[in-house]
C-alpha positions in Angstrom: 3.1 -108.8 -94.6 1.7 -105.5 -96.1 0.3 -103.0 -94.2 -1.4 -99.9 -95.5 -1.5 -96.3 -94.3 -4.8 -94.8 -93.7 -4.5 -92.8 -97.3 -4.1 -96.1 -99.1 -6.8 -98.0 -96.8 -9.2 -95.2 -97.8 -8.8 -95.5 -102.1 -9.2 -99.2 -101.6 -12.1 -98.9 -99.5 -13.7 -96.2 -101.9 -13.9 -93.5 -98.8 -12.1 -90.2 -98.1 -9.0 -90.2 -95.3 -11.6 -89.0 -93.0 -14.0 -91.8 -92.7 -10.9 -94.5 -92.5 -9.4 -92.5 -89.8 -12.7 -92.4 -88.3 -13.4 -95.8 -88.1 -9.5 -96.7 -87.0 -10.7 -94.8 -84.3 -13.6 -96.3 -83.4 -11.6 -100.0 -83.4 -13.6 -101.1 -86.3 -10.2 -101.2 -88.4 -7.1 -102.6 -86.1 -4.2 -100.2 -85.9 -0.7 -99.9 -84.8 2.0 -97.5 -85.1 5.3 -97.9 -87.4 8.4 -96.0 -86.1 7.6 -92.9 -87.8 4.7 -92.7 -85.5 2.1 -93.0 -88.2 -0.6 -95.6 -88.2 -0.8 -98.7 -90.6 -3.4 -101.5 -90.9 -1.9 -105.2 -91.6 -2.9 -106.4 -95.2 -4.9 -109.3 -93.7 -7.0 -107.3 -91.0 -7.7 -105.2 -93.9 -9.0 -108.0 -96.2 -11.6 -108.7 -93.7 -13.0 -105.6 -93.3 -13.4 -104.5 -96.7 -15.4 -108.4 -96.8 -17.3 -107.1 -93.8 -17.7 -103.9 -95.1 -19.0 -105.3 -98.4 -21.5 -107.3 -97.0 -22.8 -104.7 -94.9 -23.7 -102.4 -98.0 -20.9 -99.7 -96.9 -17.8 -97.8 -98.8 -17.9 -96.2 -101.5 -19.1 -92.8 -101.2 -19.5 -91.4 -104.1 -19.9 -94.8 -106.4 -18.2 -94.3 -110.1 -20.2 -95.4 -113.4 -17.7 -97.1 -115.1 -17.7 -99.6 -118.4 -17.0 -103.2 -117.9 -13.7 -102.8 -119.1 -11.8 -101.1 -117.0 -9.2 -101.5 -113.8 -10.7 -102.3 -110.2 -7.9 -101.6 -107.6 -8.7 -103.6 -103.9 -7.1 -106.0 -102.1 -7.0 -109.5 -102.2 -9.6 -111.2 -99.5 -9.1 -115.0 -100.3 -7.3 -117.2 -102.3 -7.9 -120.6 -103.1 -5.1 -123.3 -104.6 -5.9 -126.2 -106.3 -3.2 -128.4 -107.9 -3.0 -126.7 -111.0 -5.6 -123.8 -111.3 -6.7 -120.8 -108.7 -9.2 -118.7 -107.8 -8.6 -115.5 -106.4 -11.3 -113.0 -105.1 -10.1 -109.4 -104.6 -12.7 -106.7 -103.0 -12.3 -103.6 -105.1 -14.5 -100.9 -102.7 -17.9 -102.4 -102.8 -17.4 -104.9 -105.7 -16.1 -108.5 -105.3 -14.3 -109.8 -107.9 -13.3 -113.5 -108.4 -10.9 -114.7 -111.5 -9.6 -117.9 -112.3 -6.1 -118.3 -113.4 -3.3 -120.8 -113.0 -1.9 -121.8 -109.7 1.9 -120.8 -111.5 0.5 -117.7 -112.3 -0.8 -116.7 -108.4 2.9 -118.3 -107.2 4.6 -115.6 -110.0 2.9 -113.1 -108.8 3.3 -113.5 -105.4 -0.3 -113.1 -104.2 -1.4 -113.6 -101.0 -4.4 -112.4 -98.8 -3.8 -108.9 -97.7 -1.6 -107.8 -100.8 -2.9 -104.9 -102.7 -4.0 -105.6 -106.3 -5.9 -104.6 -109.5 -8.5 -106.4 -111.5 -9.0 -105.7 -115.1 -12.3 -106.6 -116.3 -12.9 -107.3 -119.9 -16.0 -109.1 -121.2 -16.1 -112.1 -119.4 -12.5 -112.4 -118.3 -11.2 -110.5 -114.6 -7.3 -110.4 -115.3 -5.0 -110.1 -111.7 -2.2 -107.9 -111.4 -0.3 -107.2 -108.8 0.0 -103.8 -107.7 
């Protein structure tokens, strides 16, 4: 599984260091130490918080204006597998974003809930790459 430092859990949440180390904290993001000493957050307990955190109105800071066709680092928060095609919703700060692709394509890339990734928006098509 993939776990994330506070650094990283902060650009995907849209939030400085501070406020992720302050709510690690506070318990509201699960913790635990590697060997180094420094904290991580599993990929999965991550996923749900930047849901939670989402639904709640919260993250981002200082929101960005950006063009429809840009990148959207997050992390992947669900994926669903039919027998040949997928959906995949990743949570990018405080946008969701949901693509449809081939199941093959989700297996080749490896994607599971929890795993860091970018979506790259153009027109009406969100594009998945893993990151």
């Amino acid at each position: 599984m993939q776990v994330y430092t506070i650094g990283q859990t902060a650009r995907l949440l849209g939030v400085s260091p501070d406020t992720a180390r302050r709510w690690a904290d506070a318990g509201r993001i699960p913790t635990r130490r590697e060997g180094s000493g420094h904290r991580v957050i599993d990929g999965r307990d991550l996923a749900a918080f930047a849901v939670e955190l989402a639904r709640a109105g919260g993250g981002d800071e200082d929101p960005s204006h950006t063009s429809a066709r840009n990148a959207f680092p997050g992390i992947v928060t669900a994926i669903k597998l039919g027998d040949v095609a997928a959906q995949v919703e990743i949570q990018a700060g405080p946008h969701r974003l949901v693509s449809l692709l081939t199941r093959e394509a989700v297996e080749e890339l490896g994607l599971e809930v929890g795993l860091r990734a970018t979506a790259r928006v153009k027109s009406t098509n969100v594009h998945i790459d893993r990151t």
